[in-house]
SEVEX-676088 format. One record per residue (C-alpha): y, x, z; residue number from 0; chain. Coordinates in nm, 3 decimals, always signed. Each point is the difference from the previous one (the first is absolute). Example, Ala and Ser with C-alpha at 12.3 -4.5 7.8 and 13.67 -1.06 7.14 Angstrom:
% residues 2
- y x z pos unit
- -0.450 +1.230 +0.780 0 A
- +0.344 +0.137 -0.066 1 A
//
This chain:
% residues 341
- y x z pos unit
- +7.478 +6.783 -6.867 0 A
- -0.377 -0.055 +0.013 1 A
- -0.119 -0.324 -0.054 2 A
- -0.309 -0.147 +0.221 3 A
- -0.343 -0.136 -0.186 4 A
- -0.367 -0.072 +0.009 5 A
- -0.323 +0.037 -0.094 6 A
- -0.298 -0.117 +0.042 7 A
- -0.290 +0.209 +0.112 8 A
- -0.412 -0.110 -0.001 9 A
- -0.216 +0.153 +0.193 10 A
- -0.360 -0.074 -0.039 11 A
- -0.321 +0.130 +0.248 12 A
- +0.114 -0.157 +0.257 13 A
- -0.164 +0.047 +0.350 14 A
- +0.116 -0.125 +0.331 15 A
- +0.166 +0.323 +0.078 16 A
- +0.134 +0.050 -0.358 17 A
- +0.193 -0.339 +0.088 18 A
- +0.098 +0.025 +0.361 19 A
- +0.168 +0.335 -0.134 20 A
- +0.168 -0.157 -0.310 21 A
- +0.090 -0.330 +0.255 22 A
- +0.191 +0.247 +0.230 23 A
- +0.206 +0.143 -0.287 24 A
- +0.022 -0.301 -0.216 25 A
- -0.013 -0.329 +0.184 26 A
- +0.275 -0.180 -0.088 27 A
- -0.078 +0.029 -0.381 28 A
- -0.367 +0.054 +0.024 29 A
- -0.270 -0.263 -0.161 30 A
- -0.376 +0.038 -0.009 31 A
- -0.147 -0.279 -0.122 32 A
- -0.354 -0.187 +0.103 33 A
- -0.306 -0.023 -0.258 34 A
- -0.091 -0.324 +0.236 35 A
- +0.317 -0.191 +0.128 36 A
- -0.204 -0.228 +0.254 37 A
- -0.163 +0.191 +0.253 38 A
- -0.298 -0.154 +0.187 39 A
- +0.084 +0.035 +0.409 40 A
- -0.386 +0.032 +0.035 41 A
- +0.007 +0.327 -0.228 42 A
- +0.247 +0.192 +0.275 43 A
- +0.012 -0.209 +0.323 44 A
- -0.291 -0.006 +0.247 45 A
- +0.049 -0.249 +0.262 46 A
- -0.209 +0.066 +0.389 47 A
- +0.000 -0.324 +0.162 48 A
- -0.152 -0.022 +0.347 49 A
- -0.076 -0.375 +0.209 50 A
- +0.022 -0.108 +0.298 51 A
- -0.285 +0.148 +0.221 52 A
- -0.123 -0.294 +0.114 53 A
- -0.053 -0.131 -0.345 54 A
- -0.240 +0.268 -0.056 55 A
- -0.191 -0.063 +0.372 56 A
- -0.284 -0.218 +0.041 57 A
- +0.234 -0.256 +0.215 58 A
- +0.038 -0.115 -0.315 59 A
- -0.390 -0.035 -0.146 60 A
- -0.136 -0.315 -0.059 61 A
- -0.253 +0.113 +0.302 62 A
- +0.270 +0.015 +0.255 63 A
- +0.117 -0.327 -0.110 64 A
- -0.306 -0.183 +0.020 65 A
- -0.092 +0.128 +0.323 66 A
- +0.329 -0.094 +0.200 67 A
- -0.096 -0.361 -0.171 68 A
- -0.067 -0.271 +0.290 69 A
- -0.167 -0.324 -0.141 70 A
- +0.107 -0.145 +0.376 71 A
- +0.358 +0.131 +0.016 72 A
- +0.124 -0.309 +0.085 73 A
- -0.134 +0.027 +0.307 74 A
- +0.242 +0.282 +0.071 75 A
- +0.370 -0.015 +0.134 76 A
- +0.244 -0.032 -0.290 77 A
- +0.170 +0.346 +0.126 78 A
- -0.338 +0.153 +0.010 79 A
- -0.013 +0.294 -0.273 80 A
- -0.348 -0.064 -0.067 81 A
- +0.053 -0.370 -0.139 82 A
- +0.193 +0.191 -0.308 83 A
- -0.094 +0.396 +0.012 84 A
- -0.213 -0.079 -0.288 85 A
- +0.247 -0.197 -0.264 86 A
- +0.253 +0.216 +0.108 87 A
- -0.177 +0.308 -0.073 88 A
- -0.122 -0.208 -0.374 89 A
- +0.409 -0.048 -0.039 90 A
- +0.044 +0.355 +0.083 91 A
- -0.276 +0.118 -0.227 92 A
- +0.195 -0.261 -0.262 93 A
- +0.305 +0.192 +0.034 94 A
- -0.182 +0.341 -0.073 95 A
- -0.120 -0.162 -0.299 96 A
- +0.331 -0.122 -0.120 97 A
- +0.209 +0.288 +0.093 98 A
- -0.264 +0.229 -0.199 99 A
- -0.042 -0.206 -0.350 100 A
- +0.428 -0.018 +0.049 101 A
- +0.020 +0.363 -0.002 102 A
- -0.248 +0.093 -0.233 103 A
- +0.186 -0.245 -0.239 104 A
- +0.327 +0.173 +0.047 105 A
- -0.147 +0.338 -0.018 106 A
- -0.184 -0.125 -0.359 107 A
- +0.339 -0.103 -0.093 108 A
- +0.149 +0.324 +0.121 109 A
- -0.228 +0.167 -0.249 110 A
- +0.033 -0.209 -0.292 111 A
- +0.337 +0.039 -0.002 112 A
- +0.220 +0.173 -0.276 113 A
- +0.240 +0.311 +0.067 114 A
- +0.219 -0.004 -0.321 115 A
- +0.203 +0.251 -0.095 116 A
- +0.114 +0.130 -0.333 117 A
- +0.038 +0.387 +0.110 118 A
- -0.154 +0.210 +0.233 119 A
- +0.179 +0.002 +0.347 120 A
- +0.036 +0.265 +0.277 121 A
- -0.239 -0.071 +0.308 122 A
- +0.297 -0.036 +0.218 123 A
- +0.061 -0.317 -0.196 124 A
- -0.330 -0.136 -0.059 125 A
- -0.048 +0.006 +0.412 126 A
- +0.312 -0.166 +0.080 127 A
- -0.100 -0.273 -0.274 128 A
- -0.343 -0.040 +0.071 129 A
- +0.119 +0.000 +0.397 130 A
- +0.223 -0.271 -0.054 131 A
- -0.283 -0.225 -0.236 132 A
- -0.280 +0.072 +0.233 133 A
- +0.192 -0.113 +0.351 134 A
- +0.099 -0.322 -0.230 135 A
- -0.393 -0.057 -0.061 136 A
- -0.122 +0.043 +0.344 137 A
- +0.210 -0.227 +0.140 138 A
- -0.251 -0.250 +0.052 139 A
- -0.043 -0.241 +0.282 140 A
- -0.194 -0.357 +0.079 141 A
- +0.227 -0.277 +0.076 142 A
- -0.318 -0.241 -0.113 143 A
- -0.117 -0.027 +0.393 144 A
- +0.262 -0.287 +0.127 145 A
- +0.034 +0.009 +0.354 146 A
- -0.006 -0.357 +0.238 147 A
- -0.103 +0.037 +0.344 148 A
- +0.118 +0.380 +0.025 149 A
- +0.366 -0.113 -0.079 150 A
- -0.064 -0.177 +0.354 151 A
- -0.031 +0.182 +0.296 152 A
- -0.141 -0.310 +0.239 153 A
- -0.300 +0.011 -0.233 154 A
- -0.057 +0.360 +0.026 155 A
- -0.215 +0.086 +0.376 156 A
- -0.165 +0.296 +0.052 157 A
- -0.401 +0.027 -0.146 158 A
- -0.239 +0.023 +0.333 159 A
- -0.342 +0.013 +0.090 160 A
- -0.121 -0.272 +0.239 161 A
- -0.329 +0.093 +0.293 162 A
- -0.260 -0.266 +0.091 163 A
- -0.256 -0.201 -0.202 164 A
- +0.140 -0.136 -0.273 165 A
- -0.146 -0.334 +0.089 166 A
- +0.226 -0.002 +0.337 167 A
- +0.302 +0.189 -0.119 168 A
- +0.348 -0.104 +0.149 169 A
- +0.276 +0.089 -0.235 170 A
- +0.291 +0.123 +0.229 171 A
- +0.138 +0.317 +0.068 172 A
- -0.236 +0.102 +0.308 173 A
- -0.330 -0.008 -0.193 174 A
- +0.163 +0.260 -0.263 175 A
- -0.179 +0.318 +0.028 176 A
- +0.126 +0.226 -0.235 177 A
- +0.363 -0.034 -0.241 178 A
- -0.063 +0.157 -0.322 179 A
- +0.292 +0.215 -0.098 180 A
- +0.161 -0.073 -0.283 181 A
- -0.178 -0.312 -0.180 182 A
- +0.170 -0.340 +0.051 183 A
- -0.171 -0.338 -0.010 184 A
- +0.183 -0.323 -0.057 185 A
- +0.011 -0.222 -0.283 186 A
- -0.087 +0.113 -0.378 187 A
- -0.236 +0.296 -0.001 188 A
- +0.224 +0.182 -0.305 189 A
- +0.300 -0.046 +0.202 190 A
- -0.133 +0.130 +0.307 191 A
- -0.182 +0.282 -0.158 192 A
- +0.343 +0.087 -0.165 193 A
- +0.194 +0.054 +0.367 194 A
- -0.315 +0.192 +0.141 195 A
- -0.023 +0.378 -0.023 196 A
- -0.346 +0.229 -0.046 197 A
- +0.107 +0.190 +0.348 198 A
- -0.337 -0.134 +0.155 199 A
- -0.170 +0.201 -0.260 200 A
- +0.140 +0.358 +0.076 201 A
- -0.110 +0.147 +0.350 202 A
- +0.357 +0.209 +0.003 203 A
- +0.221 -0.340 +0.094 204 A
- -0.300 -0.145 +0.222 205 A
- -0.290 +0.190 +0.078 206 A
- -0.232 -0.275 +0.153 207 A
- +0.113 -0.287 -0.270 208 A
- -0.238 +0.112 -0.292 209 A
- -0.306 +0.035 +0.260 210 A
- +0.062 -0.354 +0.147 211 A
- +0.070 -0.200 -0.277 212 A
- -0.375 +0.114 -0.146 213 A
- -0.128 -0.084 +0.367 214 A
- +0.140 -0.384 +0.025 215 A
- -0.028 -0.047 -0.362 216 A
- -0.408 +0.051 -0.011 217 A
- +0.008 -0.241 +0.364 218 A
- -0.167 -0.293 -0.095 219 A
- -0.034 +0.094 -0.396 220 A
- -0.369 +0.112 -0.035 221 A
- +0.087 +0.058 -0.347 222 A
- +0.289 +0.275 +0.109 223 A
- -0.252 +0.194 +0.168 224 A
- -0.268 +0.004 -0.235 225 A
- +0.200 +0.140 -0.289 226 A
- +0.217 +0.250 +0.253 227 A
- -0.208 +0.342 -0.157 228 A
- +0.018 -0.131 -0.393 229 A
- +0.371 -0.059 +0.092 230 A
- +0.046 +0.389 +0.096 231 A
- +0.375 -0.077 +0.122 232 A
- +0.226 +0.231 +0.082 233 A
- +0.370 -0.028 +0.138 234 A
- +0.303 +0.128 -0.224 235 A
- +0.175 +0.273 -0.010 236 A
- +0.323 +0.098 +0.022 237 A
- +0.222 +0.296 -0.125 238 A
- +0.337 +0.002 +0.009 239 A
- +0.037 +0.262 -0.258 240 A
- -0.244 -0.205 -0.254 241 A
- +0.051 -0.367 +0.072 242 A
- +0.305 -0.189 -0.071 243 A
- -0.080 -0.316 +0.256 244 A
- -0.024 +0.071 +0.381 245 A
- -0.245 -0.199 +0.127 246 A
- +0.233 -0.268 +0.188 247 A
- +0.159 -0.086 -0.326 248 A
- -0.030 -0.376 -0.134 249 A
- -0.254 -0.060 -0.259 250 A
- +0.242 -0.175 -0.147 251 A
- +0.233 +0.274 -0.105 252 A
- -0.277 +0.177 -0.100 253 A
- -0.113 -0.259 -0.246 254 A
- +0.375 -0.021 -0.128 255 A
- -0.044 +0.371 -0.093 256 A
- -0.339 -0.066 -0.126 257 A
- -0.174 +0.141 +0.210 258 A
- +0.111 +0.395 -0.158 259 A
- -0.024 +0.261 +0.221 260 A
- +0.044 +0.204 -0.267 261 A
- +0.142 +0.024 -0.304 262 A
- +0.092 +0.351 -0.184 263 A
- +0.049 +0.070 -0.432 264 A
- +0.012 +0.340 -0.141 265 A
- +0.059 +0.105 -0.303 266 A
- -0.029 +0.275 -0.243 267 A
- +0.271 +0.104 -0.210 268 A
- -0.293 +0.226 -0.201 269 A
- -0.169 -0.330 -0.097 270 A
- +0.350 -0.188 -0.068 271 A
- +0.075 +0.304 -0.242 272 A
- -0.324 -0.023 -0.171 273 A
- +0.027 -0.381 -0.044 274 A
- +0.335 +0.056 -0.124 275 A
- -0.122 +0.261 -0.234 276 A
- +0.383 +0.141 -0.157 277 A
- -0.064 +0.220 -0.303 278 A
- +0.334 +0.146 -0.034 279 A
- +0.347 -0.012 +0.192 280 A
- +0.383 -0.020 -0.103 281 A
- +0.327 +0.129 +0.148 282 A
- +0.331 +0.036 -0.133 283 A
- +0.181 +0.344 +0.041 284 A
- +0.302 +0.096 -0.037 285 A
- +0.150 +0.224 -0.277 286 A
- +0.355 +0.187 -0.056 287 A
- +0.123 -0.099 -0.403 288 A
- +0.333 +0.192 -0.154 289 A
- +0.280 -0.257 -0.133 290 A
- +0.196 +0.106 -0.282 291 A
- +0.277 +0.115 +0.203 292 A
- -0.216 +0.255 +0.170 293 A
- -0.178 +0.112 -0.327 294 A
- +0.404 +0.061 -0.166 295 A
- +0.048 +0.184 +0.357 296 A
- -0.295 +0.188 -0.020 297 A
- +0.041 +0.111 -0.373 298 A
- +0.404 +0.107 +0.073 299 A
- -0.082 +0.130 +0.278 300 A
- -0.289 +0.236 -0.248 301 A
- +0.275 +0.063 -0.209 302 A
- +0.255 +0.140 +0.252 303 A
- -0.256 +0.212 +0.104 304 A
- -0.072 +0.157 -0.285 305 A
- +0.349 +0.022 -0.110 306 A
- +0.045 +0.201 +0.343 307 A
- -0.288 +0.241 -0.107 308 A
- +0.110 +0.041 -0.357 309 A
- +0.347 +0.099 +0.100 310 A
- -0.191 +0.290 +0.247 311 A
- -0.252 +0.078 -0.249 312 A
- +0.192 +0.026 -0.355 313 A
- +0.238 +0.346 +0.089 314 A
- -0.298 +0.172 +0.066 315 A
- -0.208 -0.137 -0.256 316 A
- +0.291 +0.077 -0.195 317 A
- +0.009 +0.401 +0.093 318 A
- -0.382 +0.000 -0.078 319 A
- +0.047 -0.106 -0.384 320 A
- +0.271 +0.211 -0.012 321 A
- -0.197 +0.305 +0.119 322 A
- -0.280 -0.138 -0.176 323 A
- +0.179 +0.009 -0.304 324 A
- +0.211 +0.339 +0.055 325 A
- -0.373 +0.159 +0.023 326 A
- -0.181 -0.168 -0.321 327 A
- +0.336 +0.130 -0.167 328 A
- -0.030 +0.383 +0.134 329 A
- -0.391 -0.044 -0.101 330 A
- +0.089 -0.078 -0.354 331 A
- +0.242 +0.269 -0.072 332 A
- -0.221 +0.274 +0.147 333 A
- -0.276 -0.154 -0.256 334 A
- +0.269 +0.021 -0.293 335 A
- +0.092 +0.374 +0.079 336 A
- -0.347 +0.124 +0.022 337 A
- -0.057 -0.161 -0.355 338 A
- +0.313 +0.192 -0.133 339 A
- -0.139 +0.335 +0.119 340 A
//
């Protein structure tokens, strides 16, 4: 019987292919290990991280702020959108802020991190593994923001604009002249900024909003109009196959996500290699060894063989001596009769 063994085989040079072929063969058994151990992410990840549009407008500029500022919005109805367009537009501009030192923190701790491993993997398994640590280090959020009157809905009404003079305004429902879609006035500006959407600022949901809200918020703010060309706004765009918030969806589930419309890592399995740097590789493969039953086999088994060929060879080699012999003799008498003569 043949009995099973090992041994073990190095192979140095190794290249990417030279390994995905000896991986294929060898897997189970195969061990290449790393000249570094720990891995940098920022060495082979590369992260493209993409905002919120509106965080990257000018609705959210220190000059659109200041000019939606009223130093008599008192005198305005409590519903009227113009008594808090401009400190919800600074809370809005506070959440851009927020949501982008968040995620450039996480993405400076995506790169600082450490990919150990003590051999050189396949890329099969470094994707599901870095797949796996990357969705656990994006899941970011803001629960910071606490939310009081928005819990509530009789302290939620709809933000409006109010016609007249200021000075002679009536606050009730038949002096409203325009309903903003989708911001909310009510009790703390956070809160109601939170359960408002940006719809008003896309001309796909509502075509006249974005043109009417710059109309009644320059009336009776000289300061509006006079900074209207440095503000050089423009209303926001929306593509389905680009942006991951429609534009009726509440600010605050966008904050929750951070604000990320985008987030996508690749990686190179080139770079990974080259950090990881193997300079030789090891598999076990497996050998066929005699025991010493088969060697005693082998040998009688030699022997009966050549016992078979001796017992066909030896009558003829037998006949050839004897002929052999029969014609040395016939030689030598010849020789000894030629000397007598």
């Amino acid at each position: 019987m043949m009995q099973i063994g090992s041994s073990t085989v190095t192979v140095s040079n190794i290249t990417p292919v030279k390994f995905n072929e000896l991986y294929s063969k060898y897997n189970e058994t195969l061990s290449c290990p790393c000249s570094t151990t720990s891995i940098s992410y920022k060495n082979f990840v590369s992260n493209t991280i993409k905002i919120h549009p509106v965080c990257s407008s000018r609705f959210v500029s220190q000059e659109w702020i200041h000019a939606l500022y009223l130093s008599n919005a008192s005198r305005y109805g409590v519903s009227d959108f113009r008594t808090t367009a401009s400190s919800q537009f600074e809370i809005l501009s506070s959440f851009c802020s927020l949501a982008q030192d968040i995620v450039n923190h996480t993405e400076n701790d995506v790169s600082s991190n450490e990919f150990v491993t003590i051999y050189l993997l396949p890329d099969t398994q470094v994707e599901h593994e870095l797949s796996f640590i990357l969705h656990e280090i994006k899941q970011i959020n803001s629960t910071s923001i606490s939310c009081i009157c928005a819990t509530n809905p009789d302290c939620q009404t709809e933000a409006v604009i109010y016609g007249n003079n200021p000075s002679v305004i009536s606050y009730d429902d038949t002096n409203v002249i325009y309903k903003i879609p989708g911001f909310i006035r009510g009790c703390l500006n956070s809160d109601l900024l939170l359960q408002s959407t940006l719809q008003c600022l896309y001309p796909e949901l509502n075509s006249d909003c974005f043109a009417r809200l710059l109309i009644y918020t320059s009336l009776f703010n000289p300061t509006f109009e006079s900074n209207r060309s440095a503000l050089d706004l423009h209303a926001l765009v929306y593509d389905p196959t680009r942006n991951r918030f429609p534009p009726n969806t509440l600010i605050s589930i966008i904050f929750k996500e951070m604000m990320l419309e985008q987030w996508n890592s690749s990686w190179s399995y080139e770079r990974f290699y080259e950090s990881c740097a193997p300079k030789y590789c090891t598999y076990h493969q497996k050998i066929r060894s005699k025991t010493i039953v088969d060697i005693l086999i082998t040998l009688l088994s030699t022997i009966g063989g050549l016992a078979v060929s001796l017992r066909l060879i030896t009558p003829h080699f037998v006949k050839f001596i004897s002929k052999l012999w029969a014609m040395i003799r016939k030689r030598k008498q010849k020789q000894q009769e030629q000397q007598e003569h």
